[in-house]
Backbone as CSV, one residue per row, in Angstrom:
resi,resn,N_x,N_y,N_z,CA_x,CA_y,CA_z,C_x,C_y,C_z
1,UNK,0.819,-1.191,0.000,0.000,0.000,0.000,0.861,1.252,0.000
2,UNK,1.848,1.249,0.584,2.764,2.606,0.539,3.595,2.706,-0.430
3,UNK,3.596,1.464,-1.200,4.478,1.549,-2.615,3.706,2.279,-3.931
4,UNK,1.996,2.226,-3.682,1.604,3.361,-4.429,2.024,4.995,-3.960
5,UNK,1.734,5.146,-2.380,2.793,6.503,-2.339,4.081,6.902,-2.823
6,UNK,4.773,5.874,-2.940,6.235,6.372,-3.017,6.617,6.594,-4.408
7,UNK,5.787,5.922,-4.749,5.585,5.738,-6.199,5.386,7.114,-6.871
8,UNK,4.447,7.731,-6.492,3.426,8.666,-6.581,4.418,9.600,-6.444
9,UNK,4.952,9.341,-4.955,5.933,10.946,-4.942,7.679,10.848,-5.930
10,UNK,7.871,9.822,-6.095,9.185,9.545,-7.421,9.098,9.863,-8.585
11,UNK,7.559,9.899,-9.164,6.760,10.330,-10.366,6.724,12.368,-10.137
12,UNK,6.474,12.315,-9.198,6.224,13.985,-8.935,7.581,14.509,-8.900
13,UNK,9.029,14.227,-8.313,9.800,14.320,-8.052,10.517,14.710,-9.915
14,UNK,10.447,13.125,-10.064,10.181,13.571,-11.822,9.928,14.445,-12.784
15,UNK,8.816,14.470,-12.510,7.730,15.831,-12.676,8.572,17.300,-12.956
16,UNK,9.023,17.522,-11.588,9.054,18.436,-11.197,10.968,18.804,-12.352
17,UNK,11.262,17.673,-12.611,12.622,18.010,-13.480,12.325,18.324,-15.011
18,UNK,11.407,17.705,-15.384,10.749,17.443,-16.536,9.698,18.530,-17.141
19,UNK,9.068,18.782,-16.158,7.831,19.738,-16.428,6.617,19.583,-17.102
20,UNK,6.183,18.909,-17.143,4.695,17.967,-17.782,3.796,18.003,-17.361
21,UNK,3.010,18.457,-18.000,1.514,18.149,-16.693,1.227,16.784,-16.372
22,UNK,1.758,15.958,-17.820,0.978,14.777,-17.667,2.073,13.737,-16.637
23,UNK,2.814,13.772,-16.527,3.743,13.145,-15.159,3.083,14.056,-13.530
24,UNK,2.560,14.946,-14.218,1.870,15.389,-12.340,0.351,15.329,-12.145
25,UNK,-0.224,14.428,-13.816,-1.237,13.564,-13.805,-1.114,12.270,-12.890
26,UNK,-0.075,11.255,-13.823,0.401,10.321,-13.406,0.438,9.913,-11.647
27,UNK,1.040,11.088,-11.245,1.158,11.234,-9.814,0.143,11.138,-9.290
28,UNK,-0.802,11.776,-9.603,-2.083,12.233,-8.664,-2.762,11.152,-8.858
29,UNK,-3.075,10.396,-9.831,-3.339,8.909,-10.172,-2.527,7.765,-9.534
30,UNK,-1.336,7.572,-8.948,-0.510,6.740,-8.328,-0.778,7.239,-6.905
31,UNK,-1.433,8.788,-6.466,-1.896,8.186,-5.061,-2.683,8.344,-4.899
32,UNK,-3.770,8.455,-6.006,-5.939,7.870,-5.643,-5.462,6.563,-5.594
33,UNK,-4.536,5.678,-6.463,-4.740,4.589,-6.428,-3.828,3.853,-4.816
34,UNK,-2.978,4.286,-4.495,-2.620,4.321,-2.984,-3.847,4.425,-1.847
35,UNK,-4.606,5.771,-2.394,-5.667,5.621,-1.665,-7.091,4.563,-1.367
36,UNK,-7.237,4.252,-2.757,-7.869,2.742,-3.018,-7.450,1.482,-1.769
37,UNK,-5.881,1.920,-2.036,-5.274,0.498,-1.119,-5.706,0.884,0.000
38,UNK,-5.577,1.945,0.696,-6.033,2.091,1.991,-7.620,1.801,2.462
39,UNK,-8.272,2.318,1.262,-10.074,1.852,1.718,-10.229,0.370,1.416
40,UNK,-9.654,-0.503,0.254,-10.089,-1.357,-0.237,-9.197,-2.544,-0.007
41,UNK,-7.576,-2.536,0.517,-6.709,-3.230,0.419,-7.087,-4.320,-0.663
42,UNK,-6.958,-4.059,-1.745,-7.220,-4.739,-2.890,-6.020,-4.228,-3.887
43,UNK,-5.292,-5.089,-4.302,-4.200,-4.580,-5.983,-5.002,-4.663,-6.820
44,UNK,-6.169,-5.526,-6.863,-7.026,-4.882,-7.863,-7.484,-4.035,-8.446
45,UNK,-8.100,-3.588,-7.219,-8.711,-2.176,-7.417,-8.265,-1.122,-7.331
46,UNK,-6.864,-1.055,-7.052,-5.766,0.066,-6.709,-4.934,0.084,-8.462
47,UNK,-5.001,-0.735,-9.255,-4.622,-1.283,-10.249,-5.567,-0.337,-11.220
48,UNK,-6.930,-0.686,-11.381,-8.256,-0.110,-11.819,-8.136,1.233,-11.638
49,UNK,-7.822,1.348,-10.245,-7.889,3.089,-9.943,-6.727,3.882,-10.901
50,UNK,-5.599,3.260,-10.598,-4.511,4.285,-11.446,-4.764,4.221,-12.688
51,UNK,-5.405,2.974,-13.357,-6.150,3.372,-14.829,-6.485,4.167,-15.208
52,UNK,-7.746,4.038,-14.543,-9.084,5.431,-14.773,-8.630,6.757,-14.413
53,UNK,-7.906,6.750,-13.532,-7.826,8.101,-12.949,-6.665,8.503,-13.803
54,UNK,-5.702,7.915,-14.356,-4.802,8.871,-15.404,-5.554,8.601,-16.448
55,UNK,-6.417,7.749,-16.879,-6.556,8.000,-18.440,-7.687,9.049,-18.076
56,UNK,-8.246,9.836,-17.270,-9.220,10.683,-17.339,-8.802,11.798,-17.207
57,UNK,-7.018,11.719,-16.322,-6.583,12.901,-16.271,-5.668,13.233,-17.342
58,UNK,-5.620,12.331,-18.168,-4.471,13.108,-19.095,-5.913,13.212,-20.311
59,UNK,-6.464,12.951,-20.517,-7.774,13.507,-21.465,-8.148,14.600,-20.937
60,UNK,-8.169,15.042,-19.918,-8.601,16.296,-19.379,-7.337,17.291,-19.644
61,UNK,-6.660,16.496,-19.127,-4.984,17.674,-19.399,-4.837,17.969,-20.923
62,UNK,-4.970,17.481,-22.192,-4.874,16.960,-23.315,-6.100,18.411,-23.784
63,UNK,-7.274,18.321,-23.298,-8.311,19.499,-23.336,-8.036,20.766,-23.186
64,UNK,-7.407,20.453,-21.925,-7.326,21.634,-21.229,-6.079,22.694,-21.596
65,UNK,-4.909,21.739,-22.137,-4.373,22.497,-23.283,-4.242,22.822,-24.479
66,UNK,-4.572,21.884,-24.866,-5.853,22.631,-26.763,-6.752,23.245,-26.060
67,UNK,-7.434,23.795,-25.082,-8.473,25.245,-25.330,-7.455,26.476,-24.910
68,UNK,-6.768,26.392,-24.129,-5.636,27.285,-23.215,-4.061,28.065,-24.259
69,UNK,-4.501,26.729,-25.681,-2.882,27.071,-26.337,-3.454,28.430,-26.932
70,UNK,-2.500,29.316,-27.071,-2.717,30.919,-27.066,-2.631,30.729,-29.171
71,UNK,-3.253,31.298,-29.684,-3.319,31.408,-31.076,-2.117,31.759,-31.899
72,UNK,-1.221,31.460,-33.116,-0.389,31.275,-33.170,0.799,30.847,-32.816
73,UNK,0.550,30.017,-31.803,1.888,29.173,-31.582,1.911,27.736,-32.931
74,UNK,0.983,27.709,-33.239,1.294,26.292,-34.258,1.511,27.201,-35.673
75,UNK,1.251,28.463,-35.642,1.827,29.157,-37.063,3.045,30.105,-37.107
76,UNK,3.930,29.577,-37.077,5.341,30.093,-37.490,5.197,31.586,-38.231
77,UNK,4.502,31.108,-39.182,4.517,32.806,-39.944,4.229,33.700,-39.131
78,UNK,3.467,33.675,-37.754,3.124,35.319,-37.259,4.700,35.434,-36.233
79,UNK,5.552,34.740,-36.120,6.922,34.913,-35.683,7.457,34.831,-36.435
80,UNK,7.461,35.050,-37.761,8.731,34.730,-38.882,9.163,36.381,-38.661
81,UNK,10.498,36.660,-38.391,11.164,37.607,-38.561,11.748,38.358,-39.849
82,UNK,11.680,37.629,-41.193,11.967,37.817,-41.641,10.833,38.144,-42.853
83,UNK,9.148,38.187,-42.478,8.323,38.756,-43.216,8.117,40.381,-42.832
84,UNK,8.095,40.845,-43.888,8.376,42.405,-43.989,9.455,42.975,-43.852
85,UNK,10.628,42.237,-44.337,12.168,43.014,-44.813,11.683,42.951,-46.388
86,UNK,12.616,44.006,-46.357,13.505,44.123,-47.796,14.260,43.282,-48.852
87,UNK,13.838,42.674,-49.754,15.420,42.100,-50.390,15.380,42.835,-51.993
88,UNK,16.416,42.611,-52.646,17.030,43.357,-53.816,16.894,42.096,-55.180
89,UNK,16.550,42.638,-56.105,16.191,41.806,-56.927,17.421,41.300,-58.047
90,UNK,17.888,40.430,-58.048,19.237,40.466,-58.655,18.828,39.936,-60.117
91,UNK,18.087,38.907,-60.669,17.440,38.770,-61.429,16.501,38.103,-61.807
92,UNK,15.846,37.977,-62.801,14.265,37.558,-63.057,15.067,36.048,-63.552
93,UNK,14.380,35.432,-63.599,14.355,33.557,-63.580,13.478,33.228,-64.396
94,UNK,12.159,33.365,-64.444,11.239,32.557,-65.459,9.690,32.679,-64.910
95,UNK,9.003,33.062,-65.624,7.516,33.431,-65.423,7.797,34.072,-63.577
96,UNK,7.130,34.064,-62.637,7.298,34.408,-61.781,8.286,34.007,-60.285
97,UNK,9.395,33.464,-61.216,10.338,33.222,-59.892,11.524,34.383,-60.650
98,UNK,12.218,34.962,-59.194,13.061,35.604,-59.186,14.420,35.173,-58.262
99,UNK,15.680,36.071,-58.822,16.862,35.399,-57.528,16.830,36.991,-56.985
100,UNK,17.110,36.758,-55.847,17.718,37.416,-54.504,18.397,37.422,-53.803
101,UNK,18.472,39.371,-53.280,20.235,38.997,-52.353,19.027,39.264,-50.993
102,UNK,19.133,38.634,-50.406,19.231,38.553,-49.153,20.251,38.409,-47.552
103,UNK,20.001,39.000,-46.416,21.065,38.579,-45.586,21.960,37.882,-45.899
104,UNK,22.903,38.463,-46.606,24.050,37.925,-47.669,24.368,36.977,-48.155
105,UNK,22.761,36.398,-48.816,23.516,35.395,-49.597,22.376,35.088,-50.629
106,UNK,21.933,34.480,-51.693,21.098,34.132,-52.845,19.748,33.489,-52.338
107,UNK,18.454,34.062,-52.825,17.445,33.180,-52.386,16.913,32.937,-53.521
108,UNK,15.859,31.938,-53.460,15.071,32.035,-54.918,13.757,32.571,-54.003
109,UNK,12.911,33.447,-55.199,11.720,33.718,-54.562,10.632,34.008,-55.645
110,UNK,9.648,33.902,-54.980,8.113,33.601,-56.113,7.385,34.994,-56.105
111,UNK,7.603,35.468,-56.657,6.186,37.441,-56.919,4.973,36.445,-57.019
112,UNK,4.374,37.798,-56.443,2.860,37.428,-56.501,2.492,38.638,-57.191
113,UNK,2.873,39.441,-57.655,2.143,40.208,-58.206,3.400,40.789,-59.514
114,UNK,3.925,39.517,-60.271,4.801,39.484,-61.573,4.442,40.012,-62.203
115,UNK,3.387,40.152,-62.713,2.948,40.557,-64.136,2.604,42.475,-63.844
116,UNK,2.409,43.115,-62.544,2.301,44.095,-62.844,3.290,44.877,-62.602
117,UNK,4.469,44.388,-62.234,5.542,45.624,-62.072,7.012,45.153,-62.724
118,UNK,7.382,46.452,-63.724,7.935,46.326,-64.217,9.296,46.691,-64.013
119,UNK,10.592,45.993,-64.598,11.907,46.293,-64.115,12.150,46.723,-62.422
120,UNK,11.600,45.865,-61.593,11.594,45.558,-59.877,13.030,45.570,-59.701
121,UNK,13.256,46.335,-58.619,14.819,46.606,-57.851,14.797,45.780,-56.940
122,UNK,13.540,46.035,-56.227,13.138,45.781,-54.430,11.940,44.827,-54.586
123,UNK,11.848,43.979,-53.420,10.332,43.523,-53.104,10.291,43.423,-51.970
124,UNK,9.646,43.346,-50.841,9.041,42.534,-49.622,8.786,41.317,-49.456
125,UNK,9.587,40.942,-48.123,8.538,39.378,-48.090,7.423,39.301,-47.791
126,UNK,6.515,38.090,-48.287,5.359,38.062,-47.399,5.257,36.831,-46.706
127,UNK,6.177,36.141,-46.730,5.667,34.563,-46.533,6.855,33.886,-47.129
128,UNK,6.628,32.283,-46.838,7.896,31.341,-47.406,7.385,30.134,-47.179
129,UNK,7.845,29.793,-48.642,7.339,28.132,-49.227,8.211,27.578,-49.119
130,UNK,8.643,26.387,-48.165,10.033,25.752,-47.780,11.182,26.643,-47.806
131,UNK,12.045,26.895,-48.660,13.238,27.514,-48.678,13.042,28.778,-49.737
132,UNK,11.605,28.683,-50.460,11.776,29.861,-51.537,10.515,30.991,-50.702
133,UNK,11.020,32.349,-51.261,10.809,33.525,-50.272,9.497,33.558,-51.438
134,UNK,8.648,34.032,-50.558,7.306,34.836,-51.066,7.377,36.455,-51.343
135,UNK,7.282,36.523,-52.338,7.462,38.208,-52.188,6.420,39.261,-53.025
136,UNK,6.279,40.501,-52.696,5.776,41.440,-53.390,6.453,42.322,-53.989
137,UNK,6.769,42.699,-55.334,7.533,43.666,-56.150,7.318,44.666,-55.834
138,UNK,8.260,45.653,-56.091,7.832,47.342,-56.315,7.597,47.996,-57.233
């Protein structure tokens, strides 16, 4: 019966290096189910208990941070640092890809708006498709 406590507190101990909610699920589930042993002296049902009680708490934890995750953390682009610089147009490539100097060194990048500006020095980024820059002409 006290080996679900100790248990419980080695898991938290854990926890506490790690930082997880779901290891300070785990815990709290390793001593309902400690507590089981004490009302029920049963491994059965102390067995049953740490089941239910983590698989309900990490579904709850699992919830409770998909409603809590703050908006844009899974989209990179609203931290991309590098949408809304400058780059210099070194030359045109073929229907709408262009090369670029960028933070010193060659990019390839795609216009979105090719067809209306003519002999482009400069563009903006707006965005980036794997390794090629999204851009707007001047």
């Amino acid at each position: 019966m006290t080996y679900w406590f100790i248990a419980a507190a080695l898991v938290l101990i854990f926890e506490l290096f790690v930082s997880t909610i779901y290891l300070l699920v785990v815990s709290a589930a390793l001593f309902g189910a400690g507590l089981a042993a004490l009302l029920f002296d049963n491994l059965t049902v102390s067995i049953i208990t740490a089941a239910v009680l983590a698989s309900v708490g990490i579904a709850w934890a699992n919830r409770w941070i998909k409603r809590h995750r703050r908006p844009g953390n899974g989209d990179a682009s609203l931290n991309d640092l590098d949408i809304g610089q400058t780059v210099h147009i070194n030359r045109h490539l073929h229907g709408n890809m262009y090369e670029v100097h960028y933070r010193g060194s060659v990019w390839q990048a795609e216009a979105a708006n090719a067809q209306t500006a003519s002999q482009p020095q400069t563009a903006v980024i707006t965005g980036k498709n794997g390794n090629i820059l999204l851009i707007n002409l001047h």
